[in-house]
N, C-alpha and C positions, 0 to 999 in steps of 0.2 A: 128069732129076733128080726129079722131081716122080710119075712111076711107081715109082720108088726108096721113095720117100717112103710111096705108098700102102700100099706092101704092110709097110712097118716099124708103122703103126700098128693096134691091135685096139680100143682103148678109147677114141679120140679120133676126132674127122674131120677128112682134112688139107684143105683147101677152097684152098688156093694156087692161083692161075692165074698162070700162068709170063705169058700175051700181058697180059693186067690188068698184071700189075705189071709188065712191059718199059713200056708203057704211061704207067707213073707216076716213069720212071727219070730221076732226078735230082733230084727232090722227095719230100726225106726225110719231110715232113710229109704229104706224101699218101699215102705208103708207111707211115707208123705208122697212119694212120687205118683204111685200107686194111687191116691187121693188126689193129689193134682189134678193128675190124666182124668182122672171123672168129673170132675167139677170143669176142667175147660172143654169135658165132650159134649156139655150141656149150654148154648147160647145165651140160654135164660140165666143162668147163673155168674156168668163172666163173658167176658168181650176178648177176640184172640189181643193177645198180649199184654192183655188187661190183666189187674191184678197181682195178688203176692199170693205164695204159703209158704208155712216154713216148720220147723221142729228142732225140740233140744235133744242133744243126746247127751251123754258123760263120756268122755274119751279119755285116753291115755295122751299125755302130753310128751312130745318127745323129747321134748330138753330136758325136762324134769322125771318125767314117767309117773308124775302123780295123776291123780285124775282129776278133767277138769271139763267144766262144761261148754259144750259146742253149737253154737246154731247155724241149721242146714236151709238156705233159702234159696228160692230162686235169683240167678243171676243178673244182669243188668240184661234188659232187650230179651228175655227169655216169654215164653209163651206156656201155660202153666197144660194145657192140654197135651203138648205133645216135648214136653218137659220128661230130661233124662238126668243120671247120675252128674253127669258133667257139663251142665246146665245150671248145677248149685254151687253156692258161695259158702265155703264153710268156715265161720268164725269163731274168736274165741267170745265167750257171751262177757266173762268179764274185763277184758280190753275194751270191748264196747260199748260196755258203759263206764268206765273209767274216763271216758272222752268228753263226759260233763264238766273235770277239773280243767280243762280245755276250749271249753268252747266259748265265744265271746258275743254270743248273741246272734239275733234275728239277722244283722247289715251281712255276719260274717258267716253264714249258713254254708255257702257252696264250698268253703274252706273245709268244711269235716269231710265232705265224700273222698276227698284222698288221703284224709287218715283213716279211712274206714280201711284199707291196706295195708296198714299198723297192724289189724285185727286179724290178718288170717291164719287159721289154722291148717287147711289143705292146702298144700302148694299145687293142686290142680284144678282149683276154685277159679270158676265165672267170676269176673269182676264185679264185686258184690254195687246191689243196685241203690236205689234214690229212700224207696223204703226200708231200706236193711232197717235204722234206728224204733221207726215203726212197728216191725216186731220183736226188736233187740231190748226195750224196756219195757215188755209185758213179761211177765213170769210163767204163764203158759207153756205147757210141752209142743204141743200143736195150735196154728196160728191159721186160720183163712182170712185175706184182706181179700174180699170180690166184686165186682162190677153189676150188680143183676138189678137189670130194669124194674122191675120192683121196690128194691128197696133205694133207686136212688130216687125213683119218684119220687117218695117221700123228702129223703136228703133233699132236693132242689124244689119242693115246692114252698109258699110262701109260711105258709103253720109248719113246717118238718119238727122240729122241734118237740112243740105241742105235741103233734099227732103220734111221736115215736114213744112218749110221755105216755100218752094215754092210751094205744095200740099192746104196748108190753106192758105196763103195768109199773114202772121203773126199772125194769130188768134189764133196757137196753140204752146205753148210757147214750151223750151225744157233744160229740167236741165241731166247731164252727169250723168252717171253711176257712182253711188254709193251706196254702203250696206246700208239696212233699218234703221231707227234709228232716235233718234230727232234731228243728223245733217243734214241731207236729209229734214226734215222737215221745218227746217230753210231757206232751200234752195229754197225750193216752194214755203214759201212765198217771197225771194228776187227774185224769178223769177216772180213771179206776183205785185210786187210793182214794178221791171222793164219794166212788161210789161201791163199798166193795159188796161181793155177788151177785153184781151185773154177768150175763152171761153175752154180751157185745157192747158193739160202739158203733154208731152211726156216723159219718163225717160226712158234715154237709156240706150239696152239691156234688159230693166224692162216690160214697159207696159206700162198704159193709166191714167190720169184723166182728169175728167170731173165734171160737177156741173151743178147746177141749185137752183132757190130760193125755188122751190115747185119740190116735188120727179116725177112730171109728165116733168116739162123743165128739170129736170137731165135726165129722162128714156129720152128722147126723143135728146137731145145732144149728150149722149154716142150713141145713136142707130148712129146718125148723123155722128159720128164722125167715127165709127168703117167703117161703111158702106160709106165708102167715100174712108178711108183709103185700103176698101179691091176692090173696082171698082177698083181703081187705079194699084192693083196688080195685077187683073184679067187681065188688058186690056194689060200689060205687060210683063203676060205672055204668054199672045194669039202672040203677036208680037215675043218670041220667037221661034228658027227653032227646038227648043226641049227642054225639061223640064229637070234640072238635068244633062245636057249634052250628053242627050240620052240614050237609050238600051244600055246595057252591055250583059245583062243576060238573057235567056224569060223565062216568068214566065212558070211553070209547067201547066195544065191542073187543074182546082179546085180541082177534086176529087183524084186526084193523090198530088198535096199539102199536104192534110188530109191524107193521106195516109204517107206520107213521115215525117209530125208533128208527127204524131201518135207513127212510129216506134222510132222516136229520143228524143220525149218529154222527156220519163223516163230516157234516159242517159243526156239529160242534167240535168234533175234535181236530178240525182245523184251528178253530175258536182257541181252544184249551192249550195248542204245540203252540203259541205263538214264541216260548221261550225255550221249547225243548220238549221234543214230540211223545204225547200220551198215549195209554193206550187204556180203551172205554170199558165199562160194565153196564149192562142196563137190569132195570130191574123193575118191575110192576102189579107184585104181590097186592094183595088186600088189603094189609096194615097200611103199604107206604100209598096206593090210590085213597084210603081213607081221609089220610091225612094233607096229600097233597090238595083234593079235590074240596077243601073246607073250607066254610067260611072263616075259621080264624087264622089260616095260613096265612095272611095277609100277619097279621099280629105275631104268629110265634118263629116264621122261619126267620124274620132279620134278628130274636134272638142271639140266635144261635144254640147249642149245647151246653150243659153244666159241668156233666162230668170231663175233666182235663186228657182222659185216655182218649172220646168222645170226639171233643175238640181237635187234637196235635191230628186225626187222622183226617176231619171233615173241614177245617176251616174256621174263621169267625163265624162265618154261617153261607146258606147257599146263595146261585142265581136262581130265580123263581123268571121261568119265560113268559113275556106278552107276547103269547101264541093261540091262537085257537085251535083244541082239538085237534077240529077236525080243518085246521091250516092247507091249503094245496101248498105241498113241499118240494113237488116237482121240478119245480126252477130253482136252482141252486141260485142261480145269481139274484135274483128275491129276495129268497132267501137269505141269504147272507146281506143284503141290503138293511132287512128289516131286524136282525139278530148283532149287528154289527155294534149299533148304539149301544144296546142291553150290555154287550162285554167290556166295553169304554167305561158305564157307567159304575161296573162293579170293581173294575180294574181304579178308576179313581174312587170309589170307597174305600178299598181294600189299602191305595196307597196313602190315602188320610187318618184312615187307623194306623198304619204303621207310623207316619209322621209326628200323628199325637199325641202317641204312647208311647215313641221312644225314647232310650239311656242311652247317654252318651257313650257306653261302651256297647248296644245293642248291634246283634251281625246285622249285616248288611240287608235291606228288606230282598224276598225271595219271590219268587214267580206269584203274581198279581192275579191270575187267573184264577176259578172257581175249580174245587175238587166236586161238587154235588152241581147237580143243576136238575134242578126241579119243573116237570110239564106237566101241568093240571090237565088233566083227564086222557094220558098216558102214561105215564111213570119218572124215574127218577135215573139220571145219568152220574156216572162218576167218572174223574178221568184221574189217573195217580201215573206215574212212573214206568209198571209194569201192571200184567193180570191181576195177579195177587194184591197186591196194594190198591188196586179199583176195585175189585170185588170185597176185600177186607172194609174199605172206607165204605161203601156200602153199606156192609153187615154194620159199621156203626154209627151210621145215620137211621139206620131201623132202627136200633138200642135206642137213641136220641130219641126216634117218635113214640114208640114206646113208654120212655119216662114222659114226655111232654104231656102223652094221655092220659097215662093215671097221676101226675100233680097237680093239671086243669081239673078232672076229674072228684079229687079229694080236696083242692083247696086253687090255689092258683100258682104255674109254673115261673121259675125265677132260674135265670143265666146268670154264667158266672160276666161279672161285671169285666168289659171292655179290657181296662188296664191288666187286670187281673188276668184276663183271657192273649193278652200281650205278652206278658210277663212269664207266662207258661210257652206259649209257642216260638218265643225268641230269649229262650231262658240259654243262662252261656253253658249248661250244662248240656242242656238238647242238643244246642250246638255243637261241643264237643262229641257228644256220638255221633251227631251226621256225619263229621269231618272224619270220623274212624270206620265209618261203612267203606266197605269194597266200592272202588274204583267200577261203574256204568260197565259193561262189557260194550262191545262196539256195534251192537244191532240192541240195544237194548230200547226199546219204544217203538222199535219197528214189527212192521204186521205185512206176512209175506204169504200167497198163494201159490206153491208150488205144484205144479199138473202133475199126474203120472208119479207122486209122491208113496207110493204105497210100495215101492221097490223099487232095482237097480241105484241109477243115477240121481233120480229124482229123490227116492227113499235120504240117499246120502246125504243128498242137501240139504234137505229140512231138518235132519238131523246137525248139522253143520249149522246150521241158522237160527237153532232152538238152543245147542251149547253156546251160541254167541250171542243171546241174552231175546230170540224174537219169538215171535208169535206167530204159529202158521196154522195154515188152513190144510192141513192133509190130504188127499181124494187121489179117486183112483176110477176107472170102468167098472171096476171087478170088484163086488161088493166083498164077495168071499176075500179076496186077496186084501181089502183096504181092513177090514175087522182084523184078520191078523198082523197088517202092521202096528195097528193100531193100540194091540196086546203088548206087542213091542216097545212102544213110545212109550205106553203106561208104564212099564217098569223099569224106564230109563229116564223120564222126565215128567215133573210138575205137571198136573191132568190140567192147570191154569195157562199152561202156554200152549196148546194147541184144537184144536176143533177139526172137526174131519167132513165133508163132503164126499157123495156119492157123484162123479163128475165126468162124463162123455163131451170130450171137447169138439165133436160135430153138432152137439147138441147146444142150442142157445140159451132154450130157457133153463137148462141145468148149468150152462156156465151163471147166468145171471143168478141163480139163488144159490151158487157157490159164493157169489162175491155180497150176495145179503147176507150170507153168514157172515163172512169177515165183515161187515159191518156192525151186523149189530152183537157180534160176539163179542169183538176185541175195536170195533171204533171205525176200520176202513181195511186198507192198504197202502203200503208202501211198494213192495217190492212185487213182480209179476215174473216168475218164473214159466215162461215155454217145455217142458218138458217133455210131456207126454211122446209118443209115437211108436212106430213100429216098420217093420221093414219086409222088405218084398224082393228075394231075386233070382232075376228069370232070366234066361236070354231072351230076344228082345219077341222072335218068333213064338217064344210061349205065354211073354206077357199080356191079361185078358185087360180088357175095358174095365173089371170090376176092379183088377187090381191097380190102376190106373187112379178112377175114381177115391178109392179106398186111402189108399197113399195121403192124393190131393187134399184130400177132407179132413184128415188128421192131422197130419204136415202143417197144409200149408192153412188150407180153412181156418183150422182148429189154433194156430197161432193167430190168425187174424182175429178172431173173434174173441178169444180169451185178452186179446192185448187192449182192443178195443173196449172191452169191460172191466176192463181194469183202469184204464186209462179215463176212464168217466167219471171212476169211481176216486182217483186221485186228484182227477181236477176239483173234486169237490171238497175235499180238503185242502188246495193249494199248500202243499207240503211238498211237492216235485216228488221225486220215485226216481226207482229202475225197474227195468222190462233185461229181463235179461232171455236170450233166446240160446240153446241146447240146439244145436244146428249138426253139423259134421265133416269128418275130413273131405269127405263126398263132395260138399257143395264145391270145393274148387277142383280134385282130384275126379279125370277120369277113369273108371274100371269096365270090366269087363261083366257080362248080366246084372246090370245096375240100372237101365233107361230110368226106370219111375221114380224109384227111390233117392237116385242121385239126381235127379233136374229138380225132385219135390225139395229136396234141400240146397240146392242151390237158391230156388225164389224163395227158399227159408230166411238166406242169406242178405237176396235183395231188398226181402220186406224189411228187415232189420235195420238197413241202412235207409230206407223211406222213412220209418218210424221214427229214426233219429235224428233226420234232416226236420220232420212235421215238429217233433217232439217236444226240443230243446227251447221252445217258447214258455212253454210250463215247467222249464228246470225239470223234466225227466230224461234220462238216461235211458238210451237201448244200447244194449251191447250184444255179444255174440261168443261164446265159449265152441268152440269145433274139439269135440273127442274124437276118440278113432278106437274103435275094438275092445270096449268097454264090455267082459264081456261076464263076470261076475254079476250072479242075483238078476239080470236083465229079462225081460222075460223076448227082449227081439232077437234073443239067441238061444231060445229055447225050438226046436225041431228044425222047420224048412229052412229057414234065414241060414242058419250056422251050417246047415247041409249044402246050400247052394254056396254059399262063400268057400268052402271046400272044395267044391267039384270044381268053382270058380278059378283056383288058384292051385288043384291038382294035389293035398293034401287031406290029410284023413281030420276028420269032426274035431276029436280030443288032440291034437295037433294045432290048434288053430292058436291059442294064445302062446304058443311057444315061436309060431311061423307069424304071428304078425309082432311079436319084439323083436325079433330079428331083423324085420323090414326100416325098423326104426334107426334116426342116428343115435339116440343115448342105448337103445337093445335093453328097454321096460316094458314091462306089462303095464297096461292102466288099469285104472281100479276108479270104483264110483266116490270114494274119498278123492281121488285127484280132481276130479271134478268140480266137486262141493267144494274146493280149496278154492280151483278158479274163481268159482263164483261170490265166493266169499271176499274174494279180493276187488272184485268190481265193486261192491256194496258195502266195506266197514270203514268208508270216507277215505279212505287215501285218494283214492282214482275218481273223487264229487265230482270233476272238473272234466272226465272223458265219458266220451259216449260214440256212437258209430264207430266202434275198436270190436276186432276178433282176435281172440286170443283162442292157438291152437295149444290144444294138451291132447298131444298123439304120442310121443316121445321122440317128435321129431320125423316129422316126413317132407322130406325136401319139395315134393312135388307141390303137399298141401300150404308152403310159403303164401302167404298173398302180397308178400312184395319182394 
């Protein structure tokens, strides 16, 4: 069956495993999940968060213990690819339709979503979502509602109708565009009692359903149907004499693209924070250089999108820059000169849409800024809240150009109408799940490059700063050492919050295309962590020139220049920063075989307070954390260093962190979480307002007091 299968599809992947689901037989709910998971592992098929599915079973009722039928859907805000048991709403099917002697019409729609909690059968049921009624009045076992560029082409173009008409034969019914809700529900089923043995329904502008009695005739319908709907678009387009209405613009050279992202990323996402700081995605595929670099761009981008999942993520529609290519971007303050107006100008659109189309109970309008911004003959920018939600809004402004193409294509594209596209993104039900999302963590929009992050101290912090909601740039000298942090990270946190560089901080042009990564990965920087170093000690008669040099260049160089590059790159998003500098008890405390390493951190110390005195013009913050005998995961107490501090103090190697708590007034070990605390404290707003401060976390060493 299932080789049958493969070769019927061209535009889909059919991913069924016959043993998996033998496997899962008899548990229809493992079977829809099972189905889910496949249909959102395929982009073409649904959009992430896009979409429904669902399934009936027969259950045992517990109040009564008769049996009674149950439907398993996804929950409110759920994601149908990576969708589990407890992810679904389980209701009862006749409570919910029972909800018809109940309902009082179109005005009073948003009233039934909380009788839909009348309806439940699982008391460990997601709070059932907007489509529950959707597929609560279809009689289907199995239920797919999905997103696939495909077939909303059709849905949003100006013949949809027509064409879905004459495409299937009548076999695929079609209800008109209208907002989610239990009237749209009703509707489906009068579409399907008028048309009965249709095997879907197209809703326009919207997207797809499809059914089946057993979740393998669902998978294999929707594949049917998608993959029918999207030959049809192919062959269509092949027949046109150009895509989009042809070249406008030629795209840049790849490497020169990246190069053009790079310099402009940080000014627009200064552009973007002006209400609350973003963090970027960039992207410059084939499909979106197609689309952007065309003569009808001018025509479809101030559309906007049709489909409403489409929309809530990308905006009314994007900024399209007057930029040339190939723009010298060099000068920020030009720049931002010439990009200034562009955002004023979208910023009053944006706030004339919301004035014109709003209800007197509508929230309050929300950040005025672009989530897309579109540069012809380089790529496409997004800026959203965090990684995930920039790259997510991304993946569905491709969905968008995708349908735009094959409904130009087949006929001519049509957006959902203004009011209409109001009404969805300031709908009070959206609102109320915004208002029920998790409380921002305290670094969350912020993008931070911490040195010598591949272990000890530094390791810690980045970790510290990725649990508190940022974005980091990870790197290290030691490639071998930074790959397995980096195995690390991966199975502790979102591969969307951090990017890693190979980074020798005596080295310039590797600091500098450390800090193009964090541009054009995640948008810029905020935060500049000092970390990196390493230590040296000698008496003073054994210390060489090389070790001298060595120190210096790591130390003290290597803070100079990494702050300096950071510090460029922050002015160019005028968003202020911190620099925060990883110094040492040393810098104020004299010892004994210490010349190099302790003078090297003292000028650690004095840079820090120059940089804070130059700084504070630009609202960035240098501050200065001093550890003392940190000496877990570090590698500057791996051999010499820790031998010599022993001989230094008359003490045996494996002794050392037992004799430097001792030396302490609280009598603690430090650890590289202490650390990442300090610093954590400088940077999650409390302390916006200080800068030129050293805070020691030794556990207390009177000597290293600075006042």
């Amino acid at each position: 069956m299932s080789t049958v299968a493969i070769k019927q599809f061209k535009h889909v992947s059919y991913l069924w495993d016959e043993a998996k689901a033998a496997s899962l037989a008899g548990d229809e709910v493992a079977l829809l999940i099972y189905r889910s998971n496949m249909l959102g592992a395929d982009l073409r098929l649904t959009n992430y968060g896009g979409g429904n599915t669902s399934c009936k079973t027969i259950e045992k009722d517990p109040l009564t213990g008769e049996e009674t039928e149950v439907m398993w859907i996804k929950g409110s805000g759920g994601d149908i690819g990576t969708l589990t048991r407890s992810g679904l709403a389980g209701l009862y099917v006749d409570r919910l339709r029972s909800l018809t002697k109940v309902y009082r019409g179109l005005a009073h729609e948003d009233e039934m979503v909380e009788l839909f909690n009348h309806c439940i059968y699982d008391l460990a049921s997601k709070a059932p979502s907007i489509d529950t009624p959707l597929h609560g009045f279809l009689p289907f076992k199995h239920i797919d509602h999905l997103h696939p560029d495909a077939a909303i082409a059709i849905a949003a173009a100006k013949d949809g109708k027509k064409i879905t008409q004459e495409l299937f034969g009548g076999t695929i019914g079609w209800v008109e565009w209208q907002r989610p809700g239990f009237d749209l529900g009703l509707k489906l089923k009068q579409c399907l009692d008028e048309n009965p043995g249709i095997r879907g329904i197209m809703l326009g502008s919207h997207g797809l359903f499809t059914w089946g009695d057993t979740a393998y005739e669902c998978y294999i319908n929707s594949l049917e149907v998608i993959d029918k709907c999207a030959s049809y678009i192919e062959s269509a387009i092949a027949k046109q004499p150009a895509v989009f209405g042809g070249e406008k613009v030629k795209a840049l050279p790849e490497a020169q693209r990246i190069s053009q992202a790079t310099l402009l990323s940080p000014v627009l996402r200064g552009f973007c924070s002006s209400a609350v700081n973003m963090i970027g995605h960039f992207v410059h595929t084939d499909v979106v250089l197609q689309y952007i670099n065309s003569k009808n761009l001018a025509k479809l981008a101030p559309m906007g999108t049709s489909c409403p999942d489409h929309f809530l993520r990308t905006k009314i529609s994007p900024l399209v820059l007057e930029l040339a290519p190939d723009a010298d971007l060099t000068d920020p303050a030009a720049l931002k000169t010439a990009l200034a107006p562009q955002f004023e100008a979208y910023r009053k659109m944006y706030t004339e849409y919301y004035e014109t189309c709003k209800h007197p109970n509508s929230p309050a309008i929300r950040d005025a800024n672009p989530v897309v911004i579109l540069y012809p003959g380089v790529g496409m920018f997004t800026f959203a809240k965090d990684k995930s939600t920039a790259r997510i809004a991304a993946e569905f402004y491709v969905n968008a150009i995708n349908v735009m193409r094959g409904a130009e294509a087949i006929s001519e594209y049509t957006s959902l109408p203004r009011q209409e596209a109001f009404d969805i993104e300031y709908w009070l039900l959206e609102e109320a799940k915004l208002q029920r999302l998790p409380k921002p963590k305290a670094l969350s929009g912020k993008i931070a490059l911490v040195t010598g992050s591949a272990g000890g101290i530094g390791k810690a912090i980045a970790k510290k700063f990725i649990e508190e909601g940022a974005c980091i740039v990870i790197n290290d000298n030691d490639e071998s050492r930074l790959n397995t942090s980096l195995e690390d990270f991966s199975k502790k946190f979102n591969k969307d919050n951090f990017g890693s560089a190979v980074l020798d901080v005596t080295d310039k042009a590797a600091i500098e295309a450390a800090f193009d990564k964090a541009a054009l990965q995640f948008g810029g920087v905020d935060i500049v962590v000092n970390c990196a170093g390493l230590s040296i000690s000698k008496p003073l008669e054994e210390h060489t020139e090389k070790d001298w040099d060595l120190l210096y260049d790591v130390l003290v160089k290597g803070q100079f220049l990494v702050t300096q590059a950071g510090v460029n790159l922050m002015r160019k998003q005028d968003l202020g920063g911190d620099v925060l500098n990883i110094v040492s008890k040393n810098a104020l405390v004299s010892g004994p075989n210490n010349a190099g390493y302790g003078s090297a951190k003292a000028a650690q110390l004095h840079l820090s307070r120059l940089n804070a005195a130059e700084l504070g013009k630009d609202h960035i913050r240098v501050n200065t954390v001093n550890p003392d005998a940190v000496i877990s995961d570090s590698k500057i107490w791996e051999g010499a260093w820790a031998q010599g501090r022993a001989k230094a103090y008359g003490v045996a190697v494996e002794d050392l962190p037992a004799f430097y708590a001792k030396r302490t007034l609280l009598n603690e070990i430090i650890l590289p979480e202490d650390i990442a605390n300090g610093c954590y404290a400088f940077v999650n707003g409390l302390l916006s307002k200080s800068t030129g401060n050293v805070l020691n976390i030794d556990g207390g060493v009177a000597a290293g007091f600075v006042r």
